[in-house]
C-alpha positions as CSV (number, residue, x, y, z in Angstrom):
1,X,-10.7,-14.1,3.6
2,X,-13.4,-12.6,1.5
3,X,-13.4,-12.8,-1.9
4,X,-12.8,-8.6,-2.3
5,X,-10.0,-9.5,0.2
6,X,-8.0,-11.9,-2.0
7,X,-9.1,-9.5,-5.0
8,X,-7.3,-6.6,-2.9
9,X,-4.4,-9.0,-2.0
10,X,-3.8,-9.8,-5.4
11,X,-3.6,-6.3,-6.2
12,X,-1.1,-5.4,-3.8
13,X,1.0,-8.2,-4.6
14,X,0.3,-6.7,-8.6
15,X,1.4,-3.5,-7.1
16,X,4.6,-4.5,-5.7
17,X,6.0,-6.6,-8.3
18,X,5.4,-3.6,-11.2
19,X,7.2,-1.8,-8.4
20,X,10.2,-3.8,-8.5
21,X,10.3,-5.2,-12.1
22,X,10.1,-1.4,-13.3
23,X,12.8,0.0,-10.6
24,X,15.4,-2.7,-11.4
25,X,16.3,-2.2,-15.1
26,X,16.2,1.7,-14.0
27,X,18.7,1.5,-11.5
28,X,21.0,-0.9,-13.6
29,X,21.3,1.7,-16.6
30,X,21.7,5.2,-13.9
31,X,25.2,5.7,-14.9
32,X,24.6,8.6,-12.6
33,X,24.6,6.3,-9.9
34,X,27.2,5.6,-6.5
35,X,28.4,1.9,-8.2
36,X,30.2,2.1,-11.8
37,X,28.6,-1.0,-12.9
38,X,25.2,-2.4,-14.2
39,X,25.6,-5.4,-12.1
40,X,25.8,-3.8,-9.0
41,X,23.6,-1.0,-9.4
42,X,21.1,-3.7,-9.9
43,X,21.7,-5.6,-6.6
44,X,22.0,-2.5,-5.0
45,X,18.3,-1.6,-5.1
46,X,17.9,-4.6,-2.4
47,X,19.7,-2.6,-0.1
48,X,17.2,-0.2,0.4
49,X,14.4,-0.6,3.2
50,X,12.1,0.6,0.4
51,X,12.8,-2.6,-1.5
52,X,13.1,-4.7,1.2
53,X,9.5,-3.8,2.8
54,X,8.0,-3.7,-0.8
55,X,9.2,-7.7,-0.9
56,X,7.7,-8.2,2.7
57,X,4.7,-7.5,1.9
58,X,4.3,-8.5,-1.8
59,X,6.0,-11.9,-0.3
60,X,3.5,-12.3,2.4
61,X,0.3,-11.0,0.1
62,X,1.3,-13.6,-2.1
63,X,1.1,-16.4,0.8
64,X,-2.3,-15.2,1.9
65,X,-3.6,-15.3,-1.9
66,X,-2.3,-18.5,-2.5
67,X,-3.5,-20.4,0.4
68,X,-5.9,-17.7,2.8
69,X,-7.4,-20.6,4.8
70,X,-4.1,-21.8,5.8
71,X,-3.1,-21.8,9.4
72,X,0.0,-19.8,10.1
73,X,3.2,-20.1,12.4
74,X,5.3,-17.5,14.2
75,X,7.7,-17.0,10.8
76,X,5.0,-16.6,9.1
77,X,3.2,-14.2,11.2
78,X,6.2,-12.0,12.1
79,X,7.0,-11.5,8.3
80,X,3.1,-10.7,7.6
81,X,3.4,-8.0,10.8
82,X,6.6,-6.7,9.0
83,X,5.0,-6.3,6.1
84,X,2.8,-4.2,7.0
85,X,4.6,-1.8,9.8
86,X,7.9,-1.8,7.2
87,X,5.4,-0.9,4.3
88,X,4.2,1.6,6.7
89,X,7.4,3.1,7.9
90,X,8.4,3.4,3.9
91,X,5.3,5.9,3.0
92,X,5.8,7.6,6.2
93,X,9.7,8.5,6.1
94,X,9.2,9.4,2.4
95,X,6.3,11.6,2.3
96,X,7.8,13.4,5.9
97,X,12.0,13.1,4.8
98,X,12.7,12.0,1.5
99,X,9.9,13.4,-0.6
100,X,11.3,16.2,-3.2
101,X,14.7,15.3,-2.7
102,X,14.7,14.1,-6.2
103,X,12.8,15.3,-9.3
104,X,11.5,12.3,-11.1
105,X,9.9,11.9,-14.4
106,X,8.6,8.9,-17.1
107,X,9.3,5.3,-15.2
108,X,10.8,6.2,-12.5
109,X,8.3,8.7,-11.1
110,X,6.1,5.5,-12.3
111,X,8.1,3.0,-10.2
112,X,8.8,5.4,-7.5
113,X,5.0,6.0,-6.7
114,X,4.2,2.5,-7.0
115,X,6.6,1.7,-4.0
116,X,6.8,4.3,-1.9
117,X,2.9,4.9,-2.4
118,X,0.7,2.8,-3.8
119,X,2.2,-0.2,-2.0
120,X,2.2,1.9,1.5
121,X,-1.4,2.4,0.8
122,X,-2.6,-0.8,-0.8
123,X,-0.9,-2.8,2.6
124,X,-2.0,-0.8,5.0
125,X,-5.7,-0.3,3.9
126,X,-5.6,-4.2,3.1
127,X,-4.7,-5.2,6.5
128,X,-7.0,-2.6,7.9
129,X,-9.8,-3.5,5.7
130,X,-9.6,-7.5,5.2
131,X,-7.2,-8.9,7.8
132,X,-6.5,-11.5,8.3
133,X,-7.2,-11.1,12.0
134,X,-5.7,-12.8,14.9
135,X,-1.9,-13.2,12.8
136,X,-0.2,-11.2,15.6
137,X,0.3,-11.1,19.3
138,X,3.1,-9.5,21.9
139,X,5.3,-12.3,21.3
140,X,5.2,-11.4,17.5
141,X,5.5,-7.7,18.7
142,X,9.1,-8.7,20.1
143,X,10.2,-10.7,17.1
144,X,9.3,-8.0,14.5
145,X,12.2,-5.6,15.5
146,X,14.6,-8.0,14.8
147,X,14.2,-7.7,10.9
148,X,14.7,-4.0,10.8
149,X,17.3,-3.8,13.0
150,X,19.2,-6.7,11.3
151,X,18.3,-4.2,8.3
152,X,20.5,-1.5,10.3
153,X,23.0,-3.3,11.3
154,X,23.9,-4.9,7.7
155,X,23.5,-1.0,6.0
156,X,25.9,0.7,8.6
157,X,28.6,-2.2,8.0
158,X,27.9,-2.5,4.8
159,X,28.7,1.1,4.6
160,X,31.6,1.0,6.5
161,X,33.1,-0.6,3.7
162,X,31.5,0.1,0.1
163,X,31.1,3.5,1.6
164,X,27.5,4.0,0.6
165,X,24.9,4.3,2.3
166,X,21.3,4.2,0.7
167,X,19.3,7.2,3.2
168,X,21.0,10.1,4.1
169,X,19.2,9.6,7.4
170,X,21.9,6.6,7.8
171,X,24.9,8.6,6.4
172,X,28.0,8.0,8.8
173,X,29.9,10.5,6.4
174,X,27.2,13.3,6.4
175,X,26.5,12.8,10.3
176,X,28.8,11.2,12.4
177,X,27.8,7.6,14.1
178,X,26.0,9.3,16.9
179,X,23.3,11.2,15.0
180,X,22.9,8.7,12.6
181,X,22.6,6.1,15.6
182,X,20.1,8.7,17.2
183,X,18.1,8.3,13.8
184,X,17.5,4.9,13.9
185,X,16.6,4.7,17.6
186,X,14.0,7.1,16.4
187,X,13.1,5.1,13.7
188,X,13.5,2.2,16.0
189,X,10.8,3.5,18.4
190,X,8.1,4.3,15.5
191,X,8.0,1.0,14.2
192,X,7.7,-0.2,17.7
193,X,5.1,2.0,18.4
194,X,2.9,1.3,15.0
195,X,4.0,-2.8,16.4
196,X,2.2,-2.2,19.2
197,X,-1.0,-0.1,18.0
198,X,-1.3,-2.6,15.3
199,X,-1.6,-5.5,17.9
200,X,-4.2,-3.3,20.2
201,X,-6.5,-2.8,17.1
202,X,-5.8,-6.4,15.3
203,X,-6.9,-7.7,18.6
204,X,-10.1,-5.0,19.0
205,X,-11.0,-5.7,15.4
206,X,-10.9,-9.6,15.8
207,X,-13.4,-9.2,18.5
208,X,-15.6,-7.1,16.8
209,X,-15.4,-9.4,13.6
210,X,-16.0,-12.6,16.2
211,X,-19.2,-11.0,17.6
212,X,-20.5,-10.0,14.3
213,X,-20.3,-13.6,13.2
């Protein structure tokens, strides 16, 4: 990786963290908000696919800065592909679904344009941009819907019994098991989709960068 690369990396990983550290204390003191407790309206913000992708790819980022010459396995690669795509999916279902929903001011307009955003943007232009080439394949394809349907699976149980659910997208109460199952086979299907074009160009732009060299 190029030294602007890890410079970039660094960033994103910069990105996501303010992200997170701002969002936390914010949702812990919204009295306003489903839980009645500090506690768990602090844990609660991991529930949300926002939060979860934002840690994906800070996680990852962070891997790549640390160590970029390092040789990676299939763990390693899926979470990096997840990263991205789940980074991806965030700034796409917010800007198309979510944006305006809420009117947001101060720190938390702060927090929530850092993650649903700037981090969208900062991992997909870094991964565009500087790579690293070569860190996914079909068989990484296949494994990368596992996280965001494990993601589906824990929120609709999970719901089933706290009686929350973070997206109203996912809301059993608002719209029934079928549509909301409907929902995230469409959501399903774009992250497969952005899976599979993200292989077919990782793989162009790997030749193109082998040939150059």
């Amino acid at each position: 990786m190029t030294m602007t690369g890890r410079i970039w990396t660094w960033l994103t990983v910069l990105i996501v963290a303010a992200g997170i550290v701002i969002q936390l204390p914010l949702s812990a003191q919204n009295e306003e908000g489903f839980f009645s407790t500090a506690p768990e309206r602090f844990f609660n913000v991991f529930a949300y696919f926002t939060i979860q992708s934002n840690l994906l790819l800070g996680g990852t980022a962070l891997v790549l800065a640390l160590w970029p010459g390092r040789s990676r396995g299939v763990v390693f690669k899926t979470l990096r592909l997840n990263g991205v795509l789940c980074i991806a999916v965030t700034g796409i279902v917010y800007h198309t679904v979510l944006a305006g929903l809420d009117e947001l001011d101060g720190w938390a307009w702060v927090a929530n344009f850092l993650l649903h955003t700037a981090a969208p943007v900062a991992g997909v232009l870094g991964w565009l941009l500087f790579g690293p080439r070569g860190l996914t394949d079909w068989r990484i394809v296949q494994w990368s819907i596992v996280f965001p349907l494990l993601w589906l699976g824990f929120t609709l149980i999970r719901g089933a019994f706290v009686d929350f659910y973070p997206y109203p997208f996912v809301d059993v109460n608002e719209h029934g098991y079928g549509r909301v199952l409907l929902n995230c086979l469409l959501v399903a299907v774009l992250f497969l989709a952005l899976a599979a074009g993200a292989t077919t160009l990782d793989r162009r732009l790997h030749r193109k960068t082998t040939v150059e060299r």
